[in-house]
C-alpha positions in Angstrom: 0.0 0.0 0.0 1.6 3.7 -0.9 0.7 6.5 1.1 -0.6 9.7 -0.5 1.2 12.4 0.7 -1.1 15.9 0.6 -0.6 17.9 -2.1 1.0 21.5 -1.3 0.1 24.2 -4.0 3.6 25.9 -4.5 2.7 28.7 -6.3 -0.4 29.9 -3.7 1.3 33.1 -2.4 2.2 34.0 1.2 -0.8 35.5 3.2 -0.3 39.0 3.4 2.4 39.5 1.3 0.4 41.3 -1.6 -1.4 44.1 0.7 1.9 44.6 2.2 3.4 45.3 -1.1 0.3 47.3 -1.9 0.4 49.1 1.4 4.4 49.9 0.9 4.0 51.0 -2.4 1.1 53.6 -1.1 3.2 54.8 1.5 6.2 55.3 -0.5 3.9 57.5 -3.3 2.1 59.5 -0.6 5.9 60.4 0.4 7.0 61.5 -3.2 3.2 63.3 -3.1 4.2 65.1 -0.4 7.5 65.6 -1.4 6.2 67.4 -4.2 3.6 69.2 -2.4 6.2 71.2 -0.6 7.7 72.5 -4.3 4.7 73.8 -5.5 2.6 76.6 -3.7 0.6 79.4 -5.3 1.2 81.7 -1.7 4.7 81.6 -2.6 4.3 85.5 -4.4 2.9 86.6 -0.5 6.2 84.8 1.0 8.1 86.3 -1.1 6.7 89.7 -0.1 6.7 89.3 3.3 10.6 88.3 3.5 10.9 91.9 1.1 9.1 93.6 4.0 10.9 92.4 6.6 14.5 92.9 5.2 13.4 96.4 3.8 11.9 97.5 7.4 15.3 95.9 9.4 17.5 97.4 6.9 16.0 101.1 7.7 15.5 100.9 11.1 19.2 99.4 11.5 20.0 102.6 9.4 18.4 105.3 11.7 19.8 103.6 14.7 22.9 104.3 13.2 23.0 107.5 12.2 21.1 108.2 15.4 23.6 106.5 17.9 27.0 106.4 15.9 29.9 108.9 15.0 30.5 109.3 11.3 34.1 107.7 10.7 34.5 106.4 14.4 35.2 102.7 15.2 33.7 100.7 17.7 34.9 97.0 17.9 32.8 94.4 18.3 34.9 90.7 17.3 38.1 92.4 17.6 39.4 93.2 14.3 37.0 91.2 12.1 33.6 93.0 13.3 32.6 95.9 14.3 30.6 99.3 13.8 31.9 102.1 12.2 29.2 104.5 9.9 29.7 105.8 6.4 27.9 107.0 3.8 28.7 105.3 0.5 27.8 107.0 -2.7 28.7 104.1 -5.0 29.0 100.2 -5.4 30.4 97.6 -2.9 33.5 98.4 -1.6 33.1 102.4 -3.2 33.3 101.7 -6.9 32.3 103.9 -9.2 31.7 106.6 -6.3 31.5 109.4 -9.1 28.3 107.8 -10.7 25.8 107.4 -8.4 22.9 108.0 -10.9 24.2 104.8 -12.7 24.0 102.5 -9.5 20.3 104.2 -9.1 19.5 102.9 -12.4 20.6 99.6 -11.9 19.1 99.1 -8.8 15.7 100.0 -10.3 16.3 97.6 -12.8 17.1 95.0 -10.4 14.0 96.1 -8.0 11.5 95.5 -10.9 13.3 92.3 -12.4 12.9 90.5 -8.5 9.5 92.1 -8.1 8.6 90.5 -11.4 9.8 87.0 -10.4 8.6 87.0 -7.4 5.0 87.6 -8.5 4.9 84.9 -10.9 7.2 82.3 -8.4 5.3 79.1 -7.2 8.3 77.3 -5.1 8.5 78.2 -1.8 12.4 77.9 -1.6 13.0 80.3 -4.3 10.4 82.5 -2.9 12.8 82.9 -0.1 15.9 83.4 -2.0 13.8 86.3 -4.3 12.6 87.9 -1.4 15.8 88.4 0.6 17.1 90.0 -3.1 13.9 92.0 -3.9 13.9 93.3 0.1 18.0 94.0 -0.4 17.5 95.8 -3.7 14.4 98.0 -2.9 16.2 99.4 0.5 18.9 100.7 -1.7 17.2 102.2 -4.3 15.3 104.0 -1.2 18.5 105.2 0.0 19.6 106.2 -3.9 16.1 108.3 -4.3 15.6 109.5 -0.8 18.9 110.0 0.8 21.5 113.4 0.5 22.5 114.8 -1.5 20.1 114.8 -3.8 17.4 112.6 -5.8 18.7 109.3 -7.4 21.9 110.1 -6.2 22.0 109.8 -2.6 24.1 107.7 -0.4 23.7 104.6 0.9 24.1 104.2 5.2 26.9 101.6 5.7 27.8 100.9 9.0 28.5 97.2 9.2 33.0 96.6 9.3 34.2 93.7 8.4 38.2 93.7 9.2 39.4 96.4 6.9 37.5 95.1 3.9 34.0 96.1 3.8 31.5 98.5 5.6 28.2 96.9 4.9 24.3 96.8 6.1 21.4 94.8 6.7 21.0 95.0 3.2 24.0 94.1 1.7 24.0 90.7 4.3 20.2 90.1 2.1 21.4 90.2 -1.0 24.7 88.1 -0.4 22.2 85.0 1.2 19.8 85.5 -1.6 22.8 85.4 -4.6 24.1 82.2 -2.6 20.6 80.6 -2.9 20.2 81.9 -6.1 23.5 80.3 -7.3 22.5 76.5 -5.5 18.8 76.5 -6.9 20.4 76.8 -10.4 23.6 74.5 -10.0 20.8 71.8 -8.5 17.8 72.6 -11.0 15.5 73.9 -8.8 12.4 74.9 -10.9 11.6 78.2 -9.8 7.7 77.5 -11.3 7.2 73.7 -10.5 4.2 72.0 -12.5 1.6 71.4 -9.5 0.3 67.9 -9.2 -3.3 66.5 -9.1 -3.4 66.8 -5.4 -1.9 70.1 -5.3 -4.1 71.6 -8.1 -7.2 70.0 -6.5 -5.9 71.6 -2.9 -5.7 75.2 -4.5 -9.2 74.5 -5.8 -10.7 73.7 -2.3 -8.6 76.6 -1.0 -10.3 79.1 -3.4 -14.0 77.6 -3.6 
């Protein structure tokens, strides 16, 4: 007599191992969903704007301070050499160039105001909101100091008071504009899209939002 031995189906599949599958794979693209819901925001003008505002009000209340509480040409250390406060009134670029042609820097600026301002309107990633704010808040300071500032209209000086070493007298400003060209420079090296396609669940988020 042979015994029968039970037959065992090989290919059945393991209990549970399909909805595990199915529940990692769900997990895994609510993540990249997520991931890409954090590119793409349509309040990313308003961010922008409200980084400008606050870099614009900093940078002129620094500026009174200054003038206010500080002796035109007089050092006060604050790191030793590499830091301090010392205020100046720069007619030109960075570091004094092109002292002479003030009018020229104010033209630039305005250029530079209305190129971030446009940007910025039309940006829909929150990173680069950031980095256009800090440069559209740097920029539009200036010019206020170019337009408003002695000695006269579009040519008046700019209120340094920042020391670095011997190098550089600086501002609020000026530390705005050198974070916002660094994050300019890494969003373009990386491929950062500065307006990111939104996906479903984004679009149908800015839907519910508005309705």
């Amino acid at each position: 007599m042979t015994d029968e031995q039970p037959k065992t189906d090989d290919a059945a599949p393991a209990t549970g191992s399909a909805p595990a599958a199915d529940e990692a794979g769900t997990a895994a693209g609510a993540g990249a969903t997520a991931t890409r819901v954090q590119r793409w925001t349509r309040h990313a003008p308003w961010i922008a704007a409200l980084i400008a505002v606050t870099v614009i009000t900093t940078d002129q209340l620094s500026k009174v301070w200054a003038e206010d509480s500080l002796t035109r040409g007089e050092r006060t250390p604050l790191v030793g050499d590499a830091l301090g406060i010392q205020l100046t009134y720069n007619p030109g670029a960075a570091f004094s160039i092109g002292s002479g042609a003030t009018w020229i820097f104010t033209i630039l600026t305005a250029v530079g105001v209305a190129a971030a301002a446009w940007y910025a309107w039309r940006v829909r990633s929150r990173v680069w909101a950031v980095c256009l704010g800090l440069v559209l808040g740097g920029a539009t300071t200036h010019l206020l100091d170019r337009l408003l500032r002695e000695p006269s209209f579009g040519q008046g000086h700019v209120v340094d008071f920042i020391a670095y070493f011997d190098w550089f007298i600086g501002n609020v400003a000026d530390i705005a504009i050198f974070f916002g060209a660094i994050m300019f420079f890494l969003l373009t090296v990386i491929g950062r899209a500065m307006y990111p396609e939104p996906t479903e669940t984004e679009t149908a988020a800015a839907e519910t939002s508005t309705a």
